[in-house]
N, C-alpha and C positions, 0 to 999 in steps of 0.2 A: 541061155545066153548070159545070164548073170550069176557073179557066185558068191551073190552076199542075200543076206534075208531080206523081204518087205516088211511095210507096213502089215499088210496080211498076215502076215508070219506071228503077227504079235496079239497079247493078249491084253489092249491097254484097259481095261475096266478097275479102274478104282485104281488105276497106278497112276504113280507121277508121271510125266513122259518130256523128257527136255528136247527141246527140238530147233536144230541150228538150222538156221534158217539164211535167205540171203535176204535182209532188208536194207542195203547198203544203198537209200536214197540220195540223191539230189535233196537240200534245203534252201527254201531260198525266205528270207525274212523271219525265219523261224516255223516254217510250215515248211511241208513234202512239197514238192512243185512235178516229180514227177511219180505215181504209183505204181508202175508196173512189176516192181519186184516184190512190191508188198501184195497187190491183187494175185501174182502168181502163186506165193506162199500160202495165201490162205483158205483153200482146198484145205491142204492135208490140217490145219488148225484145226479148222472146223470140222474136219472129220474125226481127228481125237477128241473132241470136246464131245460129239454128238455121242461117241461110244463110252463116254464115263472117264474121259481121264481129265488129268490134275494138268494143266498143259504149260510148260514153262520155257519160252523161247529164249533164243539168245541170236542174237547180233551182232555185227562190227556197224559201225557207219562214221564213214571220212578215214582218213589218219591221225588220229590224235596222240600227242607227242605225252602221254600221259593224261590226267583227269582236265576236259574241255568242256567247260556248259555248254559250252555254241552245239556241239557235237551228241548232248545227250538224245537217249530214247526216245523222249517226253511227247514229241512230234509225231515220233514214227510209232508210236501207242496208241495215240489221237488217232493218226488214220485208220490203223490196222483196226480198232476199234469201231470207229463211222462204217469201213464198208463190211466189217463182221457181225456189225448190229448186236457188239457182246463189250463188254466189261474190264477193259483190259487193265491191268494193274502192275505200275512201273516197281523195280526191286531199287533200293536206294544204291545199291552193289552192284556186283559180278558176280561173285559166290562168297562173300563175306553175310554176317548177321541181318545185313537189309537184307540179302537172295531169301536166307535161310527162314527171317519173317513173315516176310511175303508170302510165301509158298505155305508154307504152315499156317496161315491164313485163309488160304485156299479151298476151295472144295471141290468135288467134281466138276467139270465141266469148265471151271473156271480157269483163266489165263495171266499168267505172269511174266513180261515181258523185263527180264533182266538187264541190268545198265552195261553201252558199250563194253562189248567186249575186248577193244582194246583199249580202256581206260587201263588194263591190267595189264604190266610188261612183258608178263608171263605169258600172255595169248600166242603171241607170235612164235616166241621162242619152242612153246611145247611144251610148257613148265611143270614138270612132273606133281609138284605142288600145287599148281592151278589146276592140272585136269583131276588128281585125285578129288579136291573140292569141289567143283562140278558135277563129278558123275558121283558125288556125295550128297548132288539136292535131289535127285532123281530113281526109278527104278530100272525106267528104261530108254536108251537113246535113239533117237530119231536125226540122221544126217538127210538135210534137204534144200540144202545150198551150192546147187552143182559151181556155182561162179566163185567159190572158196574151196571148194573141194582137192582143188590142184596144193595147197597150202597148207602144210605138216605143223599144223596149229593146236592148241588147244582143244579145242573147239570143232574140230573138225577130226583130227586124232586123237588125238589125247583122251577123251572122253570115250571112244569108240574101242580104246584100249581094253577099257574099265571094267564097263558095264554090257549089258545085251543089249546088240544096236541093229540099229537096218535102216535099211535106203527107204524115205519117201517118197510118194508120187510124182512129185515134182524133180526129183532123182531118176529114179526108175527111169520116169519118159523120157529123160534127158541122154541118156546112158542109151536107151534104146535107138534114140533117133542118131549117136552117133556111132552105135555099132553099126547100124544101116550104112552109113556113107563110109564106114571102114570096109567092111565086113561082106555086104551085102547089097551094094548100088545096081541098080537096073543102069543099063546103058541106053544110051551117050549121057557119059557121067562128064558132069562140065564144074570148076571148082571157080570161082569171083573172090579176086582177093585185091582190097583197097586199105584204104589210110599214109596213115604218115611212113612207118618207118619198117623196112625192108627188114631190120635188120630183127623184129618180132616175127617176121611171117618165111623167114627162110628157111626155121626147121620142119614148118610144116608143108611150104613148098618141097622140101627134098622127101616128103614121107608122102605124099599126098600124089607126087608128080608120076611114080609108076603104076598107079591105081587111076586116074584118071583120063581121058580122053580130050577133055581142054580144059587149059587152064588161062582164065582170062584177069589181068593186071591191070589197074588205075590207080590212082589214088595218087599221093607224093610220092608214095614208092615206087612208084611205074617209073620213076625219071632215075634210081638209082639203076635200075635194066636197063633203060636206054644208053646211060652214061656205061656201064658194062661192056653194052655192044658197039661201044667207039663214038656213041652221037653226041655229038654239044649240046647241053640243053640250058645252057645261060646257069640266069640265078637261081634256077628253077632248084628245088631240095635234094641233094645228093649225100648220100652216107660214103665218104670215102672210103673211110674203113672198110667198106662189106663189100668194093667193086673186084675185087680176090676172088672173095668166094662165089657173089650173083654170076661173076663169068663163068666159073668153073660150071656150076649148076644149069646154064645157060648153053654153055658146047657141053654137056655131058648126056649119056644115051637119050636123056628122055626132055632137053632143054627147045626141041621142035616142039613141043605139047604145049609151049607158052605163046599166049596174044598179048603183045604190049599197041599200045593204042596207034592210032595214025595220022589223029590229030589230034590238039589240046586248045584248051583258054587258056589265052596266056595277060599277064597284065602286070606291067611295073615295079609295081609295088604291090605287098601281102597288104591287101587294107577294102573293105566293102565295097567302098565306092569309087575303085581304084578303075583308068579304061581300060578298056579290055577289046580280043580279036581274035581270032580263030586263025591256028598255022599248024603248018606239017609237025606232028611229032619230032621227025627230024632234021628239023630247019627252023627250030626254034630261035627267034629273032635276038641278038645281044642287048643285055639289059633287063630283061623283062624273065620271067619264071612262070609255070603250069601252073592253074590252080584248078583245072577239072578237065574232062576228055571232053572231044570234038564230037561233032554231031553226026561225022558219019562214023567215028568209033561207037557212040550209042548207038547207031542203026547194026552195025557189024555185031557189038554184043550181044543187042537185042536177039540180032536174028540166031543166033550160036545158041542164046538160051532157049529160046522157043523150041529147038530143037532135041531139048537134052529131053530125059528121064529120071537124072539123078541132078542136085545141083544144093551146093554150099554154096554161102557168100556171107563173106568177111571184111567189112570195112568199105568206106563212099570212096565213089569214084572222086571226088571234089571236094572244096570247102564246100557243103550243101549249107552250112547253115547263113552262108552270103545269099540271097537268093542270083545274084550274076554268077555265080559260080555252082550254081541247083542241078542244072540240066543235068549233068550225067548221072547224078545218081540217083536225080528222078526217075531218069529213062530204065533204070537195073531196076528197081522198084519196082516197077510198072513191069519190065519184063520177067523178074521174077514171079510178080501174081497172077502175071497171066500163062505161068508154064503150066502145064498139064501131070507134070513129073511131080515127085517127093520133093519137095523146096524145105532147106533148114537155112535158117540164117541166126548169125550166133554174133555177137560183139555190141557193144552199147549203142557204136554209133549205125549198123547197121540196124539194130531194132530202132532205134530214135526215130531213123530216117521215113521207115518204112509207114511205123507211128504216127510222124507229122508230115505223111501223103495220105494216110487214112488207108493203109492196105495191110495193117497188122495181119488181119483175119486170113489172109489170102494165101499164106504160106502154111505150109503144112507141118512147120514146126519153127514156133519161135523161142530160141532160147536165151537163158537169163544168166549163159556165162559166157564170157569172150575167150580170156587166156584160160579159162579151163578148157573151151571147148579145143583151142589149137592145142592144147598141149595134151588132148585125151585124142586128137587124132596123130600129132606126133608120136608120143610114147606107147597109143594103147592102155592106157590106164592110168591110174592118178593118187596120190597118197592117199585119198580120205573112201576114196573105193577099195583099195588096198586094205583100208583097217576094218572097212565093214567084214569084207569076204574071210576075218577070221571066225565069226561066229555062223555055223553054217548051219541047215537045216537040222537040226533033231541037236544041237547043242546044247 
């Protein structure tokens, strides 16, 4: 299924081994406020450390417009460190004299978690000079950040270019769970797609749409469909721009395969404690705008999931984190853990959700990239997979 090398493939004992990672947390006060990208990464850590290697990560976290203390490592060391129960040691760099220190300071097993990777203008760009330095602190690369993987980076390619690289665990399974929903879905394959804005989720709606069996809409985006298909939906969030194409996609062969909801929360004002009432999707009242699906569209999803074998979902039905506006994507939640089928759910705010219902465990694959994951099922593949599958077995 894959045609780049693993982990396995490699012989890390007593080599350096750099390993990008996705640690792009949430900080809040100067602490991690949410773990899960750094719990996810640190399997394969710990698995390079236990077999003898010199382990030297790298990460981006936030956007910084250049060198940001607000934005440094320093936190996200601290944690990866508490739940690794190991020694993590920050590089005063990226791959300048702090990296090169650091590391040569090193010894087996030990960890050096290098400074923001886009402290350095080059990351972004692909800086033929940033990745030669990079794959200059190391022997061998390890890509394992499928949620930057989409991103012709330094760090992600460049590096990958250089040196003998291969996909991580936390890659590998990533890559595997969405070859399944490409490639390989058991039927009734059902696809859930919410959030804000249509105008992210239409190339995967047109690539996704003749592979699947139902395709179910909520989110702010469900209101630029309905505005598509002639309905007034007030204040409620519309991409003008996109109602051209959602139509086209919408009367075209396969635009019966979509469920836009039947009824919504609708409430005045975008604001938590704003009132609120339940009406027809298509009789949305003047003045007032969606802000989650109605309760017999959660019963209607619910039941279309229950029914699947195969089932993605991308993005809340709602503003969930209003609790007046929770129900719908409680209710996907709930219906997704309780489907019997391969369940993957992929985007920040549908892991969040899932997270802060307590039914993480329930899906049969949570993953820790959003726009990677839409755009590995768009395109079928992704730059930084791309650069692995040049080094291939017996290379």
């Amino acid at each position: 299924m894959t045609g780049f090398l693993t982990i396995d493939d490699l012989d890390v004992a007593g080599a350096t081994v750099l390993v990008r990672a996705d640690l792009n947390v949430p900080l809040a006060g100067g602490v991690v406020s949410d773990d899960f990208r750094i719990r996810s990464s640190l399997p394969t850590i710990a698995r390079l450390r236990e077999e003898g290697a010199r382990v030297v990560v790298c990460s981006h976290l936030g956007r910084p417009k250049g060198h940001d203390r607000s934005l440094s490592m320093a936190p996200v060391a601290e944690r990866l460190g508490e739940l690794g129960g190991f020694t993590v040691r920050v590089a005063a760099d990226v791959a300048g004299p702090g990296a090169r220190e650091a590391i040569a300071s090193a010894g087996p097993g030990e960890v050096v978690l290098l400074e923001n990777t886009r402290f350095e203008p080059g990351e972004t760009k692909n800086d033929p000079a940033l990745a030669d330095a990079l794959a200059g602190l190391a022997d061998l690369f390890v890509l394992d950040a499928f949620g930057t993987a989409h991103r012709a980076h330094a760090t992600t390619v460049g590096v990958a270019e250089r040196i003998r690289s291969a996909a991580g665990p936390l890659l590998t399974a990533e890559v595997e769970a969405f070859h399944r929903l490409l490639h390989e879905p058991d039927r009734p394959y059902v696809v859930v797609l919410g959030g804000a804005k249509v105008s992210d989720k239409l190339g995967v709606m047109r690539a996704l749409l003749p592979k699947v069996d139902v395709m179910l809409v909520g989110g702010a985006m469900c209101f630029t469909l309905l505005a598509a298909e002639g309905y007034d939906v007030a204040d409620s969030r519309v991409e003008e721009e996109m109602l051209g194409e959602v139509g086209d996609v919408l009367e075209g062969e396969y635009g019966g395969r979509v469920s836009l909801p039947v009824d919504v929360v609708v409430a005045e004002r975008f604001a938590e404690d704003a009132p609120h009432r339940i009406t027809p999707a298509t009789d949305i009242p003047e003045g007032t705008m969606g802000l989650d699906v109605g309760p017999e569209t959660q019963d209607r999803f619910a039941r279309i999931v229950a029914g699947c074998d195969t089932l993605f979902w991308n993005g809340p039905m709602g503003v969930f984190e209003w609790e007046a506006f929770a129900a719908g994507t409680r209710a996907m939640a709930e219906a997704v853990a309780a489907c019997d089928g391969y369940t993957v759910a992929g985007g920040g705010d549908s892991v969040a959700a899932l997270r802060s219902f307590g039914l993480e465990d329930a899906v049969s694959h949570l993953s820790t990239g959003g726009g990677a994951g839409l755009e590995l099922l768009e395109s079928g593949t992704l730059p930084g997979l791309e650069a692995l599958e040049r080094w291939t077995h017996g290379s």
